[in-house]
VEXDREN-2710 file (C-alpha; in Angstrom, 1 decimal):
% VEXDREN-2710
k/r/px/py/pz
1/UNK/-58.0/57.0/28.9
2/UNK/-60.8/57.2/26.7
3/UNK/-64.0/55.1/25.9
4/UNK/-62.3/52.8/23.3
5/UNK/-59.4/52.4/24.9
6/UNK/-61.2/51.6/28.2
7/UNK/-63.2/48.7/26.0
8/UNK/-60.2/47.3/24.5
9/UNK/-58.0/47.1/27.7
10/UNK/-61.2/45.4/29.1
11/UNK/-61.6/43.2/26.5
12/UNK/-57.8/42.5/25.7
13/UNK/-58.3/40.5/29.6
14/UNK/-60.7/37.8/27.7
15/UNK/-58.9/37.1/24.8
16/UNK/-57.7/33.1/24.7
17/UNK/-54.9/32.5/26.5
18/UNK/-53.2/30.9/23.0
19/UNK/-53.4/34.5/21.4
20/UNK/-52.5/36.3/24.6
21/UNK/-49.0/34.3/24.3
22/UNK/-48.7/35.1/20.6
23/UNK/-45.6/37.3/19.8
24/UNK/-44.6/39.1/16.8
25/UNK/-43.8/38.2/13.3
26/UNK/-40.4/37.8/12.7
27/UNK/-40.0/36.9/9.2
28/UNK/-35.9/37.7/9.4
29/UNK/-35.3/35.4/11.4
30/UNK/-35.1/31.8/9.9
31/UNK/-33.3/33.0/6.4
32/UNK/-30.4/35.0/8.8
33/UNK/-30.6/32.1/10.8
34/UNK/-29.5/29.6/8.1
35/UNK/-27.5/32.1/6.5
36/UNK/-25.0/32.3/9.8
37/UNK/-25.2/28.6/10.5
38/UNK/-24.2/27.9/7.3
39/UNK/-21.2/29.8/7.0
40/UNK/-21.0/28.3/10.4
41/UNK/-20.6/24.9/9.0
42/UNK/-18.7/25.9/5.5
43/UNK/-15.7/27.6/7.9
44/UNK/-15.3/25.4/11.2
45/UNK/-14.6/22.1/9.6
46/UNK/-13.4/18.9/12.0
47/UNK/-11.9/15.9/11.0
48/UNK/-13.0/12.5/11.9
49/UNK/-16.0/10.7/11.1
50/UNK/-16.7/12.0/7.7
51/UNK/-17.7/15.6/9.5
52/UNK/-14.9/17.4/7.1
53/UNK/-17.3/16.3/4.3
54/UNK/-20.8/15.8/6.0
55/UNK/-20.6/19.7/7.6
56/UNK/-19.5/21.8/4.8
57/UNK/-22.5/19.8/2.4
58/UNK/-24.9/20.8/5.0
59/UNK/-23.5/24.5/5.5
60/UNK/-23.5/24.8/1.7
61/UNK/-27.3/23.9/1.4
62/UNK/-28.3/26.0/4.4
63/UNK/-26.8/29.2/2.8
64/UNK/-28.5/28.3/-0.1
65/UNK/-31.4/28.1/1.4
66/UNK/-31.6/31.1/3.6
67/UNK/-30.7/33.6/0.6
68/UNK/-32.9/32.0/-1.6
69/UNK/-35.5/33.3/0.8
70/UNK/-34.6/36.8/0.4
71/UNK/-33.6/36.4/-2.9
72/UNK/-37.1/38.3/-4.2
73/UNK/-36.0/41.7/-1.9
74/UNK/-32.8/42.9/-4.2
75/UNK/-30.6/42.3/-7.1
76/UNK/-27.7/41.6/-4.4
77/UNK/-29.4/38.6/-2.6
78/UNK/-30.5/37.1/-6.1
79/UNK/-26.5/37.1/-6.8
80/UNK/-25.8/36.0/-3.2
81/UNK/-28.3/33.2/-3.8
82/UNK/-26.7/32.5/-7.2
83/UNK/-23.4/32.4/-6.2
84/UNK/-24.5/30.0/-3.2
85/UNK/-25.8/27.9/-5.4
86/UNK/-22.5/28.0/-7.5
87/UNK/-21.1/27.1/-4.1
88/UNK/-22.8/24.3/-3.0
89/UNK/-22.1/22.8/-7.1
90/UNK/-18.5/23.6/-6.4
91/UNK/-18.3/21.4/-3.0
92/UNK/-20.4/19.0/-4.6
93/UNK/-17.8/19.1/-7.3
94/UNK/-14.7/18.7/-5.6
95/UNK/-16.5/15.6/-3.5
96/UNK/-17.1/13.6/-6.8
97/UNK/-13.6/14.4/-8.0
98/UNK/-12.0/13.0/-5.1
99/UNK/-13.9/9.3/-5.3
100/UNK/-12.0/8.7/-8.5
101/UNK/-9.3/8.5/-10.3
102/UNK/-10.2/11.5/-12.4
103/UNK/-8.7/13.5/-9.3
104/UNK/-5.1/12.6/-9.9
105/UNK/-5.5/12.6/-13.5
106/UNK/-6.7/16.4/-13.5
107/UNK/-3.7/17.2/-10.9
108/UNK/-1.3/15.4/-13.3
109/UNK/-2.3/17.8/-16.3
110/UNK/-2.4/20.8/-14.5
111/UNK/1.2/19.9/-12.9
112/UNK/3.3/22.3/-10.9
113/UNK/3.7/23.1/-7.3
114/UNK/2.8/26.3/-4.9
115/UNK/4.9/26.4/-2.0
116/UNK/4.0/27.8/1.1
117/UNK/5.3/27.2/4.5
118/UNK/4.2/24.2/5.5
119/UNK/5.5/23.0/2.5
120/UNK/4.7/22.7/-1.5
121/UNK/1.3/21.7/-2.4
122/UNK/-0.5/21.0/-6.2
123/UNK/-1.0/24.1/-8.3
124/UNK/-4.1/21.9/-9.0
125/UNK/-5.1/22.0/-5.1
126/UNK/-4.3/25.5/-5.0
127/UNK/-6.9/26.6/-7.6
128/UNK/-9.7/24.3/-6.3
129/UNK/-9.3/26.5/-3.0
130/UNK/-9.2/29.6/-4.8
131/UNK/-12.7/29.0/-6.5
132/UNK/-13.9/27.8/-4.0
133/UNK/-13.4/31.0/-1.3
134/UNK/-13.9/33.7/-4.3
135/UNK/-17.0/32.1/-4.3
136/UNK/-17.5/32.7/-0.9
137/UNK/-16.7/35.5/-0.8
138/UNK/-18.7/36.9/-3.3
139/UNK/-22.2/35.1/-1.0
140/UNK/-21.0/37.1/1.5
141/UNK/-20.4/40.3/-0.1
142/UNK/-23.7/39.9/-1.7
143/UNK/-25.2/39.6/1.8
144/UNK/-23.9/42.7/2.7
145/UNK/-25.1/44.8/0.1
146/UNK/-28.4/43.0/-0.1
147/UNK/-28.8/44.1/3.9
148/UNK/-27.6/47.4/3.1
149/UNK/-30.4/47.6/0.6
150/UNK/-33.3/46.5/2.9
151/UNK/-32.1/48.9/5.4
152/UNK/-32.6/51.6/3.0
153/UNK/-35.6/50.6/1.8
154/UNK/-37.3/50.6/5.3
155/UNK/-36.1/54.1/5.8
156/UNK/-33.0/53.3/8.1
157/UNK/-29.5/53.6/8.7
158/UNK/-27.7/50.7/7.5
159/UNK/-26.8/48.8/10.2
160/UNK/-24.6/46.2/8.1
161/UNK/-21.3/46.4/10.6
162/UNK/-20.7/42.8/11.3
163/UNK/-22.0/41.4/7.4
164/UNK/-19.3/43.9/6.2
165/UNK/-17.0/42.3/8.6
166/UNK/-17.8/38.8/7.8
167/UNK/-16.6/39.6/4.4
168/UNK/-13.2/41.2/5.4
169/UNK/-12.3/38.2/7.3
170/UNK/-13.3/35.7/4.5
171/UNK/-11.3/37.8/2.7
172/UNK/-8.3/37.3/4.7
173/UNK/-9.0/33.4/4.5
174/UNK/-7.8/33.3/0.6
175/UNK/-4.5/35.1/1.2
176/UNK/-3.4/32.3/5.0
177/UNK/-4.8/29.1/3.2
178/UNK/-2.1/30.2/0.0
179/UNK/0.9/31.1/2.3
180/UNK/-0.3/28.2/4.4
181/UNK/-0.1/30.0/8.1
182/UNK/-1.1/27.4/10.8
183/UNK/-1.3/28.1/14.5
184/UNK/-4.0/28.9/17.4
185/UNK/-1.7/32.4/17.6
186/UNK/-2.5/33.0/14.1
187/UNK/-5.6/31.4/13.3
188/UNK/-7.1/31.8/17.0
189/UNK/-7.8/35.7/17.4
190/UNK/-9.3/35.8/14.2
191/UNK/-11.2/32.9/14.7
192/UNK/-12.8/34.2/18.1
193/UNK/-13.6/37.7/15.8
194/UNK/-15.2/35.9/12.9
195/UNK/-17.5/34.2/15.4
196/UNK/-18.5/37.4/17.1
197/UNK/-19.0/38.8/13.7
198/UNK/-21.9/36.0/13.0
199/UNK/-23.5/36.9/16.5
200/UNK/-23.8/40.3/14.9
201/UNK/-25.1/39.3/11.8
202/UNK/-27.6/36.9/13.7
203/UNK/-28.6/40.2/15.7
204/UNK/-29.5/42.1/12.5
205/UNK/-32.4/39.9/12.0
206/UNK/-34.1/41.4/15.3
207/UNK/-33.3/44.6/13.6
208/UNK/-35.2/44.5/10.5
209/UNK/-38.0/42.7/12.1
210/UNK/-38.4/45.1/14.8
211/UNK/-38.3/48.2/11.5
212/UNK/-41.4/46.3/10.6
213/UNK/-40.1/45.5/6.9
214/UNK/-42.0/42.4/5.4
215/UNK/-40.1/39.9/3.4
216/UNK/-42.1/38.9/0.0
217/UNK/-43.0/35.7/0.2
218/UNK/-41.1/33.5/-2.1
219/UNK/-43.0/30.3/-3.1
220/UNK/-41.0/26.7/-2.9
221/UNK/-41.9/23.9/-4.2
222/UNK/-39.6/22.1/-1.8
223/UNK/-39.3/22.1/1.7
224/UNK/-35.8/22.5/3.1
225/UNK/-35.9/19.5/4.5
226/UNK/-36.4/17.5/2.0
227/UNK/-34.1/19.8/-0.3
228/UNK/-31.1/19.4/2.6
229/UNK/-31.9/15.3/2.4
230/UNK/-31.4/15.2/-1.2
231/UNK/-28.1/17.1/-0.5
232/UNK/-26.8/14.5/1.1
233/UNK/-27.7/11.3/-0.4
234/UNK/-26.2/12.6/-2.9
235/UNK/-22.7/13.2/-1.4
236/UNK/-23.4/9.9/0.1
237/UNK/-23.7/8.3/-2.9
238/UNK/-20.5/10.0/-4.3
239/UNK/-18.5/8.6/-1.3
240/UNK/-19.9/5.7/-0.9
241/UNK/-20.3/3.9/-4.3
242/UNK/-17.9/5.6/-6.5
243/UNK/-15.2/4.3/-4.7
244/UNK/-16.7/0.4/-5.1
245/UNK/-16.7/0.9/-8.9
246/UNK/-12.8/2.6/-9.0
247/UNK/-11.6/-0.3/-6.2
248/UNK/-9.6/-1.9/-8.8
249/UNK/-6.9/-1.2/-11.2
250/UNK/-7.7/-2.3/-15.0
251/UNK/-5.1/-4.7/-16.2
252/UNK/-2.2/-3.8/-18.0
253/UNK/-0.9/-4.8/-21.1
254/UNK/0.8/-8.0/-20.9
255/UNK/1.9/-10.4/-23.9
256/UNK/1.8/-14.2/-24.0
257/UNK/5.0/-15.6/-24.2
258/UNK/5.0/-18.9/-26.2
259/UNK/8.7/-19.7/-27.0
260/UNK/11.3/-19.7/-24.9
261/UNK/13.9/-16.4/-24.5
262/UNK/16.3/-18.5/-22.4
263/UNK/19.4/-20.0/-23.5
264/UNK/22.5/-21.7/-22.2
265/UNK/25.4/-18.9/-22.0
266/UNK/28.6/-19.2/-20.1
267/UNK/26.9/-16.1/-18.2
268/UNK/24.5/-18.2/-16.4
269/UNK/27.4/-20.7/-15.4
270/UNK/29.4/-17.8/-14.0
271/UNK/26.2/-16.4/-11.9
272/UNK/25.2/-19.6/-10.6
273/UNK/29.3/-19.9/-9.3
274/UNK/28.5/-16.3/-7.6
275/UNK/25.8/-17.5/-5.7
276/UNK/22.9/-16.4/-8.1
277/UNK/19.8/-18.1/-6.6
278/UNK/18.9/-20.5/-9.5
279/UNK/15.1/-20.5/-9.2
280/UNK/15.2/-16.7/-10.0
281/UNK/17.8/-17.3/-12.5
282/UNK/15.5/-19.7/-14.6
283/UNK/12.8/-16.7/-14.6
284/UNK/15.3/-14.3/-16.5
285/UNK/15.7/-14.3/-20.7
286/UNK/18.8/-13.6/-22.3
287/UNK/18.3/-9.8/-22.2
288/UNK/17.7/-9.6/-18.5
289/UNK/20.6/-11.7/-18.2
290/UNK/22.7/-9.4/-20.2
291/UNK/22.9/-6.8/-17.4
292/UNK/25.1/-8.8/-15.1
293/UNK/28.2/-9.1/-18.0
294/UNK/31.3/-8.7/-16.1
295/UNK/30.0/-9.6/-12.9
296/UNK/32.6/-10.1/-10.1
297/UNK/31.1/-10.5/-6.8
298/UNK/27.8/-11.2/-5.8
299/UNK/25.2/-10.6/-2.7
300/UNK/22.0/-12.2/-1.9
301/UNK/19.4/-11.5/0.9
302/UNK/15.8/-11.5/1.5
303/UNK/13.2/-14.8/1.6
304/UNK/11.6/-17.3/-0.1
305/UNK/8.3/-18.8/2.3
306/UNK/7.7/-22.2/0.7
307/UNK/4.9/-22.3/3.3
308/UNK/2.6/-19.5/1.7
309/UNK/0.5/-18.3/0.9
310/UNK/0.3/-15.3/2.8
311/UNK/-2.9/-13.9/4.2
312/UNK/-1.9/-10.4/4.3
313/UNK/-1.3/-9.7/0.6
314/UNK/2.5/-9.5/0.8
315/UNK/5.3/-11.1/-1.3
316/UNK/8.3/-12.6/-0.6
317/UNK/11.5/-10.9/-1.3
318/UNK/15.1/-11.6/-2.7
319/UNK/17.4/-9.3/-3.9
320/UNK/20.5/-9.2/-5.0
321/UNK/23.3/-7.2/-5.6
322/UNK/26.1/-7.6/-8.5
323/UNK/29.4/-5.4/-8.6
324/UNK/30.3/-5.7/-13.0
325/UNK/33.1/-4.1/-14.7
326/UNK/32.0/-1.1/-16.6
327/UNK/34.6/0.8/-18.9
328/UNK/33.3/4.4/-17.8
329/UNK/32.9/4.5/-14.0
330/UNK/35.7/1.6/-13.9
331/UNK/32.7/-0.8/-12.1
332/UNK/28.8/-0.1/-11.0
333/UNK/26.8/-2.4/-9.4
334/UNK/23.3/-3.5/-11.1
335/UNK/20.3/-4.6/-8.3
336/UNK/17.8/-7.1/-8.6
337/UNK/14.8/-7.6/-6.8
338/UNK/12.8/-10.6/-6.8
339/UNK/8.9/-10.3/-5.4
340/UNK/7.2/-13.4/-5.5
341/UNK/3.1/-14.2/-4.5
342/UNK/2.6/-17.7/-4.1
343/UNK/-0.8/-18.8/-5.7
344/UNK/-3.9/-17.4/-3.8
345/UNK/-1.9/-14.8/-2.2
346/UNK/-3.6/-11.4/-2.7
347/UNK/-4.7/-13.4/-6.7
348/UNK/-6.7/-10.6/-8.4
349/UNK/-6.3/-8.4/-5.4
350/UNK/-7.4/-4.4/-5.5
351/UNK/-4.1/-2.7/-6.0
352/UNK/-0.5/-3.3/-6.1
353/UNK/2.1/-0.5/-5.5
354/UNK/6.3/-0.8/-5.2
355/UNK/8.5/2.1/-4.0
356/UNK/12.0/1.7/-4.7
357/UNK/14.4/4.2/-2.7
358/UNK/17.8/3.5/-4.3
359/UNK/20.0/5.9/-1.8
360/UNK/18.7/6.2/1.6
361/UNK/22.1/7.6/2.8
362/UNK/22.6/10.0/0.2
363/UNK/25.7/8.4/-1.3
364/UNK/27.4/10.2/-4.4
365/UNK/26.2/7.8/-6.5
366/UNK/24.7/7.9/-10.3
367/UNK/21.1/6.0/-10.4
368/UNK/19.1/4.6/-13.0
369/UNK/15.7/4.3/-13.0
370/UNK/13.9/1.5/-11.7
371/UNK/13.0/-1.0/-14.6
372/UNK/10.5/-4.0/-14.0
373/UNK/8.4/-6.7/-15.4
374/UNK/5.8/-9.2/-14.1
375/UNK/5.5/-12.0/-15.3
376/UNK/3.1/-15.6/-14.4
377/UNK/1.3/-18.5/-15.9
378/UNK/-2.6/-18.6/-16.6
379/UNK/-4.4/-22.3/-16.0
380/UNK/-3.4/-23.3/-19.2
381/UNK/0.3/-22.8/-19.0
382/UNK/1.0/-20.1/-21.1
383/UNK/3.5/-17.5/-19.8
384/UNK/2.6/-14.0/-19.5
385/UNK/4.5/-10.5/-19.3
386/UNK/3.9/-7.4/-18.1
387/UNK/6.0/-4.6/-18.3
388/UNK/6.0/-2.3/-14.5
389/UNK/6.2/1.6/-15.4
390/UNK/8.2/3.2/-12.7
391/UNK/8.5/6.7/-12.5
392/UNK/10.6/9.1/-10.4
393/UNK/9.0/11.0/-7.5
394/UNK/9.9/12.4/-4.0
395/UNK/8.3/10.7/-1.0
396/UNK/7.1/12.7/2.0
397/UNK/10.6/13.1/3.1
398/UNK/12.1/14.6/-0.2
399/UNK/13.9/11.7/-1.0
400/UNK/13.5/10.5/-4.9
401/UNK/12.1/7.0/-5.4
402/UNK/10.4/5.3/-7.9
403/UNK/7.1/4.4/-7.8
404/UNK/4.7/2.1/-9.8
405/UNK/0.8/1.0/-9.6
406/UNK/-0.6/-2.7/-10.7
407/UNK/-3.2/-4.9/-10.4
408/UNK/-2.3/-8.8/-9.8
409/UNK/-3.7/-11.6/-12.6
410/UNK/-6.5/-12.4/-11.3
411/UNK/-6.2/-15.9/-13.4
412/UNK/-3.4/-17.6/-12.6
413/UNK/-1.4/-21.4/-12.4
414/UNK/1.7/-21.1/-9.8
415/UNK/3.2/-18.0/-8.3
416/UNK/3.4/-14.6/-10.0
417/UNK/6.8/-12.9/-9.8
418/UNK/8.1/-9.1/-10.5
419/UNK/11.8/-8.5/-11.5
420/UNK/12.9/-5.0/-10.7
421/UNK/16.1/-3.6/-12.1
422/UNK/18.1/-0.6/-11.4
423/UNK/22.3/0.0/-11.2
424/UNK/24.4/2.2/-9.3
425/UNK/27.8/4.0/-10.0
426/UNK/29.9/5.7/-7.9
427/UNK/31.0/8.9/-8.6
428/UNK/34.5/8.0/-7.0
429/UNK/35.5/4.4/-8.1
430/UNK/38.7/3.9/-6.2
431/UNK/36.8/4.2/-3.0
432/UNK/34.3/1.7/-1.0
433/UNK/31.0/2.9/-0.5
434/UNK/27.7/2.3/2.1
435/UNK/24.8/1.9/-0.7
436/UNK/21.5/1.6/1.8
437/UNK/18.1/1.2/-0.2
438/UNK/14.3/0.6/0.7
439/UNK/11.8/-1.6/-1.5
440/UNK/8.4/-1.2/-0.1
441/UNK/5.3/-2.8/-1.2
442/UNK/1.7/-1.9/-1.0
443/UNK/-1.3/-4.1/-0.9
444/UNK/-4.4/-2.9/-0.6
445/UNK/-6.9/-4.9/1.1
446/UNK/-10.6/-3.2/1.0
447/UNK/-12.5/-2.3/-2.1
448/UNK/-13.8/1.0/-0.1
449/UNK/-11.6/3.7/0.3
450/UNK/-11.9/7.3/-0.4
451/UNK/-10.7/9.6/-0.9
452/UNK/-9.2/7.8/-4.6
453/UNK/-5.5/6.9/-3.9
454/UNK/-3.2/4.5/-5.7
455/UNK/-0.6/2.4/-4.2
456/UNK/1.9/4.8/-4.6
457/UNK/0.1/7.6/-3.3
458/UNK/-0.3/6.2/-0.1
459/UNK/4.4/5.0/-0.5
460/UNK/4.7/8.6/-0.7
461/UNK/2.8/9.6/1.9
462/UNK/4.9/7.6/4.8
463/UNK/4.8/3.8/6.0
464/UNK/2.3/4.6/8.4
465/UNK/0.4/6.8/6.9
466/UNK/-2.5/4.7/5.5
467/UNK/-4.4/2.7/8.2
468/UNK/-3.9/-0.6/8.2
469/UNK/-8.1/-2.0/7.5
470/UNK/-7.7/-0.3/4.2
471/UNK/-3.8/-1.6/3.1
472/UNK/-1.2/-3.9/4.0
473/UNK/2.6/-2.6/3.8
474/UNK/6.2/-4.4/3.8
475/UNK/9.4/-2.9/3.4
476/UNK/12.5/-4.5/3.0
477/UNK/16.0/-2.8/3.6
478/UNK/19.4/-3.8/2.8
479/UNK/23.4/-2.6/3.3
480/UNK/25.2/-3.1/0.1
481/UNK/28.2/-1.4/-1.1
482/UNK/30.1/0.1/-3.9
483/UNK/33.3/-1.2/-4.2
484/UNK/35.4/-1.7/-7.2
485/UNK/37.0/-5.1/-8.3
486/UNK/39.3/-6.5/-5.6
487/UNK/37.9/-4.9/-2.6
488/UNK/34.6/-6.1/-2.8
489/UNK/33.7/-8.0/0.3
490/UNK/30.1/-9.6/0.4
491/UNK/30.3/-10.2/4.0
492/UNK/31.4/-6.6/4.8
493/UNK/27.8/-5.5/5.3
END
């Protein structure tokens, strides 16, 4: 040892004990830090508690964040940064989307199905998840070229094993989420490998700081704090006050009715024989009427609560079922449904929705499609009508039903009632048929839900599918049966 070194190993002994702990700069280590929890975040999602939405927003900004730290090194981390960023918008994006109606709409215009084996999903889905991982993988394939770069540039061998790896399994990602593979035997393995990859990447950092290579500083005018706060109020905001402004339908178009449309025809006479309930029969005109010519039989169930109104949103329901002659299938049977709120029940609520499954059993039968009209007074006693646009659609089970969406009046003088219309005709009519079918209402009770859903959104989905803070469902069953003149029995079911 020689004279200076002697000195400074003496004097290295009264240094301040502050500077004698100090360790050395490791400038790598916060941006690959935020980098691999990010991706962290943006991959591992968990449901429950808003965390599917909450984690990926905050994985999204942190690998932002970390590459736009490097982003002054290469041209690859500028793109990785740019393409986080592209990220982040994308997420941001799909969160808005989701808290309105603009969702469904989009999905309606793009149309189609993918099918994969858990079952078909939206075209529309399917190219929301596609953007979103090409983007991803394009951060992380920037990453790894950015790294290889660095190494290079401090005179080493590229030691870029687990960032190349990070990008093979994202890579594999795009290709299970299409064909839909599910399973800890699939999904688990590769799972376990990702997460080792990330403790790899994490380990690079130590790498390039012990090769001595300074990052250039790159000046923010933000901290990441604040910039990750910001973030969030405003996915926040998107989930919690778009909803509010979307809680209800708009009204639809209904038309004052100031004459009367109801006359006296035999037909009423001969219904009213039948058994017709004659409160509903006062609410039909001479064109609803005119669906049960030729009528021959005639079945009523359901209820009427005088007592009402009902607190939990939900109707009372009537229907009934009328065999008529018909000179093509020899006789069919048209189907009525009567839905009455009493005043005050669910008046001006949120949203309305009606799911008619006319064949439960799967009967050979010919269907029409469901046909319906609301219709109520206002204070000052004028009648109203409004026609209920029912369209086809399978439910969760692959059974078709019709479905429709409504708001309630929200000014209204005695009950408001819905007429719902639909026939059946046997495809053999010298036999007796089981006819089973499901009418199933939904109300829904809060003004907060997201993500956006209408009424029938939620029917298709499954009665207990939707929990029960957020909507209010009723379904009502019944037995009829298709039998032609003669053997119809109204007591047989």
């Amino acid at each position: 040892m020689d004279e200076f070194d002697r000195l400074l190993y003496v004097g290295s002994a009264q240094l301040p004990p502050e500077l004698a702990k100090l360790e050395p700069p490791c400038p790598w280590k916060k941006p690959v830090g935020l980098i691999c929890w990010g991706l962290a975040l943006i991959t591992i999602t968990i449901n429950g508690f808003g965390l599917n939405l909450i984690l990926p927003a905050v994985g999204a900004v942190l690998l932002w964040l970390g590459l736009g730290a490097l982003r002054r090194e290469n041209g690859a981390f500028r793109f990785a940064c740019g393409c986080a960023g592209l990220y982040a918008a994308l997420r941001l994006a799909v969160v808005l989307l989701q808290a309105t109606p603009l969702d469904g709409r989009l999905e309606e215009l793009v149309g189609g199905e993918w099918n994969t084996t858990t079952g078909a999903v939206p075209v529309y889905n399917v190219l929301w998840t596609v953007a979103l991982q090409l983007t991803l993988i394009l951060v992380v394939g920037g990453l790894w070229q950015g790294l290889k770069g660095v190494f290079r540039r401090a005179g080493q061998k590229p030691r870029t094993t687990a960032a190349g790896g990070v990008v093979i399994v994202e890579t594999l990602l795009l290709p299970m989420a299409l064909i839909g593979l599910e399973g800890w035997l699939l999904v688990g393995p590769l799972l376990i490998l990702w997460i080792c990859l990330l403790v790899g990447l994490r380990k690079v950092s130590r790498s390039l700081d012990q090769a001595g290579y300074v990052l250039k500083a790159v000046p923010s005018r933000m901290s990441g704090r604040v910039v990750l706060a910001v973030w969030l109020a405003l996915h926040l905001l998107a989930v919690g006050v778009l909803p509010l402004i979307f809680a209800r339908l708009p009204d639809g178009e209904h038309t004052p009715e100031y004459g009367s449309d109801v006359g006296d025809s035999p037909l009423r006479g001969e219904l009213l024989e039948l058994g017709f309930p004659e409160d509903i029969l006062g609410g039909l005109d001479d064109n609803e009427l005119a669906r049960f010519e030729g009528a021959y039989g005639l079945k009523k169930e359901g209820y009427h609560d005088p007592a009402g109104p009902h607190t939990d949103g939900m109707p009372s329901v009537i229907t009934v079922e009328v065999p008529v002659r018909d000179e093509r299938y020899g006789f069919r049977c048209v189907y009525l449904a009567h839905l009455r709120w009493n005043p005050g029940e669910a008046s001006g609520g949120y949203m309305e929705g009606i799911q008619v499954a006319q064949d439960i059993q799967g009967v050979t039968v010919h269907t029409t499609r469901v046909e319906g009209v609301l219709k109520w007074r206002d204070s000052a006693g004028t009648a109203y009508t409004m026609p209920l646009d029912f369209r086809f659609e399978a439910d969760g089970a692959g059974r078709p039903c019709c479905y429709t969406d409504f708001a309630l009046p929200e000014e209204v003088d005695g009950p408001t009632e819905a007429f719902l219309f639909w026939e059946a005709a046997p495809s053999l009519p010298e036999t007796v048929s089981l006819y089973n079918y499901t009418v199933t209402i939904a109300h829904k009770r809060s003004s907060w839900q997201y993500p956006y859903a209408l009424p029938s959104d939620i029917l298709a989905a499954g009665f207990y599918s939707a929990p029960s803070w957020q909507w209010r469902m009723y379904q009502w069953g019944s037995e009829g049966q298709l039998a032609p003149e003669g053997l119809y029995n109204p007591r047989k079911y």
